[in-house]
C-alpha positions, 0 to 999 in steps of 0.5 A: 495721856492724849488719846491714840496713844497706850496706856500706861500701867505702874507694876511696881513700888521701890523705895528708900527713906529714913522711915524704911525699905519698901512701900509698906514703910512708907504707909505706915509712916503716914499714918503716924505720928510726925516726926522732928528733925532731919530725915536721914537714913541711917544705918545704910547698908548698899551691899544688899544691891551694890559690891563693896567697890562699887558702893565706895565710888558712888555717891549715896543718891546713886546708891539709893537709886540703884535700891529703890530701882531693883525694888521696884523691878522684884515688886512687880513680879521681875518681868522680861523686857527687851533691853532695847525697849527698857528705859530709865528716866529719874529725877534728881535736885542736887545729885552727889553734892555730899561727895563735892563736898567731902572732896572739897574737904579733902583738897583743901586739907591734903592737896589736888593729888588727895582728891579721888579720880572718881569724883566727877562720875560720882556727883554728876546729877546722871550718875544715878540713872546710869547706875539703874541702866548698866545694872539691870541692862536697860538700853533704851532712854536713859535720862536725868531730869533736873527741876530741882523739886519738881523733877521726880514729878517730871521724870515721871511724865516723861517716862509715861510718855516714852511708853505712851509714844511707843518708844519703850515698853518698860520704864524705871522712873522716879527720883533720889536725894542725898542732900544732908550735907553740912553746907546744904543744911547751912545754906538752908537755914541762912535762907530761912527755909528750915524750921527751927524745930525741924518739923514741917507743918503745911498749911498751918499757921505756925509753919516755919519751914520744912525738915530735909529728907533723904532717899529714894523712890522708884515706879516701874512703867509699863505699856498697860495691855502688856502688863495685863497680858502677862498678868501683873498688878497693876497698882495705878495708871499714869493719867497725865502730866505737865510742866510750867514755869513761873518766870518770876523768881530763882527761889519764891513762887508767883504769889498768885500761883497763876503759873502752878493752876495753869500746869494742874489745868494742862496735866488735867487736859492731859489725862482728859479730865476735868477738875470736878473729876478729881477724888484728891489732891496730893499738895507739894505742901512744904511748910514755907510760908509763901509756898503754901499760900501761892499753892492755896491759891492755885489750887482754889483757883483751879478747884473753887471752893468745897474742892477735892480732899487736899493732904501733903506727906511732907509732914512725915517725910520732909522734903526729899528734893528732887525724890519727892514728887516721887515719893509723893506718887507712891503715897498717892498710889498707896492711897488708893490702894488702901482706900484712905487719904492720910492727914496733914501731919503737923497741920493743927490751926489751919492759915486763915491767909489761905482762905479757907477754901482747902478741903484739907485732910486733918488728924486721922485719915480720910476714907474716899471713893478712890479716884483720880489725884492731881499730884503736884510738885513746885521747885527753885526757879520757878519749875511747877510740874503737875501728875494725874495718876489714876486708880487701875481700871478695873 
C-alpha cells in the first residue's frame, strides 16, 4: 500500500468449496488430479455454524460466507477487536439467485401468497456480509462488492485499504457464490462459456470453456504491528491492488488486454513494485478461449518475455464467480507458505496463439524463491482487478 499508511497483515484462511472445509483441502486439491464436472459442495450442512431457522432463510452463499468467515476468525487465533474498529468487505457475483430462482418456481406453480416473505433479504447480493456482521458483532464497514468475477479481488483491496487508512483494525474480506442454479447453468452454456466435458483447462489449445464452482473463501485482515504485537501467524501481507475497466464489451475482454496491464501496472505501483519484482503470477486463467488469449497478452505486455512462473487453479476448482479472486488468494498465500507454485491443471499442449511467452507452470509443482504475486481476477463488464500480496516479513 502507498507509503505512510499501515501495513496490512492476513491472520487467518476460511474456506468452503466442493474439495472441502478448511485451506489444507484446498492444497490438497491443487495438487491433484483435476477433476470433471461441475464443483458443487455436496452434502452441505450449515448447522455447524447456523440454527435451523436460521439456515432455512438464507440462501447458501450467505451460508458459506458465514462458514468460511468464522473459519477464518478461529484460524487466526480468535482475536479481540473493538466492534466498532471491525468491518466486513465481501465480494460477490450473483448472490441468492438459487433462492429467485425456486421462489420463481413457487409462484408460478402455487401463486403470489406461496412465495416466501423472506425472499428479498435471502437474494440480496449484501445479504451475506450482514450475515458475518451480525453474527460475529463486527460494527465497522460493512460492505458488498459486486464486479462480478472480479469482486472477491476487489473486496480484498478494499478491505486492505479500510485498514491501510486506519478506519479499521480488523477486516473480514473475501468472496461467496452459490450460483449452481439450473437457469445459470442454462444461460452458461447457450452462451458457449461451458466446457462440454466439464473441465477447464487455461491456456491449452483445446480449451472450451470453464466448470461452475460453488463456495466460499474468507481472509482475516489485520493492521500488521497489532497482529504482531499479540503475536499471530502472519500467513501474507496485502501489498497492494487496483481496478480497471475495459469499457469495451458486457461479456468479452479487450482483445489486447491493454485495460487488464494497466490494472497489474497500477496495483504494482500500489505496493511499490516493479515487474522484475514479481516471483509469480496467479492468472484468472478461465479456460475460454478469448479470456486466456487477452490475459496472455497483458500479461507479456506487462512481464516481457521469460517473465515470472504463471499457474491458474481454475483447473482444480472451476470458476467460483464472484469467490474466486478469493479463492485464488488463499491458493497464492498457501503457495507461499509451502514454497511451491501448483500446475496448470488441465494445461497439456499450451495455445500457440498465446506466444509462447508465459513462463507457465506445467504438470507437477514448481519449487520458488517465495515472493510477491500479482493475483489477477477479469469479470463481465469489462471489471479487471489486480492483487499484490506478499510473503510475511520476516
Amino acid at each position: 500500500m502507498t507509503a505512510g499508511r499501515r501495513r496490512v497483515a492476513v491472520t487467518g484462511l476460511g474456506v468452503v468449496l466442493a474439495a472441502g472445509t478448511g485451506a489444507d483441502a484446498l492444497w490438497q486439491a491443487l495438487l491433484g488430479a483435476p477433476p470433471e464436472g461441475h464443483r458443487a459442495v455436496a452434502d452441505w450442512d450449515p448447522s455447524l455454524w447456523l440454527g435451523v431457522a436460521e439456515a432455512r432463510h438464507t440462501d447458501r452463499f450467505t451460508q458459506f460466507a458465514v462458514a468460511a468467515a468464522a473459519s477464518a476468525v478461529e484460524d487466526a487465533g480468535n482475536p479481540r477487536t473493538a466492534p466498532d474498529a471491525s468491518g466486513v468487505v465481501l465480494g460477490t457475483a450473483l448472490a441468492g439467485v438459487g433462492t429467485l430462482e425456486r421462489q420463481a418456481l413457487v409462484r408460478s406453480d402455487r401463486g403470489d401468497k406461496r412465495v416466501s416473505p423472506f425472499t428479498v433479504p435471502m437474494i440480496m447480493p449484501n445479504a451475506a456480509a450482514a450475515a458475518v456482521s451480525q453474527r460475529l458483532g463486527r460494527r465497522g464497514p460493512c460492505r458488498t462488492v459486486t464486479t462480478a468475477c472480479a469482486a472477491g479481488t476487489d473486496a480484498i483491496g478494499s478491505a486492505a485499504r479500510l485498514i491501510a487508512d486506519g478506519v479499521c483494525d480488523s477486516v473480514l474480506t473475501g468472496g461467496t457464490e452459490a450460483a449452481l442454479s439450473d437457469t445459470v447453468v442454462a444461460a452458461f452454456h447457450n452462451m458457449r462459456a461451458l466446457s462440454p466435458g466439464g473441465r477447464t483447462r487455461p491456456f491449452d489449445a483445446g480449451r472450451d470453456g470453464f466448470a461452475i464452482a460453488e463456495g466460499a473463501a474468507v481472509l482475516l485482515l489485520e493492521a500488521y504491528e497489532a497482529a504482531a504485537e499479540r503475536g499471530a501467524r502472519v500467513y501474507a501481507e496485502v501489498l497492494g491492488h487496483a481496478s480497471t475497466a475495459d469499457a469495451y464489451d458486457i461479456t468479452l475482454p479487450l482483445p489486447d488486454g491493454s485495460a487488464a496491464a494497466r490494472c497489474m501496472l497500477l496495483a504494482l505501483r500500489d505496493a511499490g513494485l516493479g515487474p522484475a519484482d514479481v516471483g509469480q503470477v496467479s492468472a484468472h486463467g478461465t479456460g475460454t478461449r478469448h479470456g486466456d488469449l487477452a490475459e496472455a497478452r497483458a500479461l507479456t505486455s506487462v512481464f516481457g518475455s521469460g517473465g515470472p512462473p504463471v499457474t491458474s487453479a481454475k483447473g482444480i476448482t472451476g470458476h467460483a464467480f464472484g469467490a474466486s479472486g478469493a479463492i485464488e488468494a488463499v491458493a497464492a498465500i498457501l503457495s507461499m507458505a509451502h514454497g511451491l507454485i501448483p500446475p496448470v491443471a488441465g494445461l497439456a499442449t499450451e495455445d500457440a496463439e498465446l506466444g509462447g511467452a508465459l513462463d507457465l507452470v506445467r504438470e507437477t509443482p514448481r519449487t520458488w524463491a517465495v515472493g510477491p504475486v500479482l493475483s489477477n481476477s477479469f469479470g463481465f463488464g469489462g471489471h479487471n482487478g489486480c492483487l499484490v500480496l506478499g510473503p510475511p516479513a520476516t
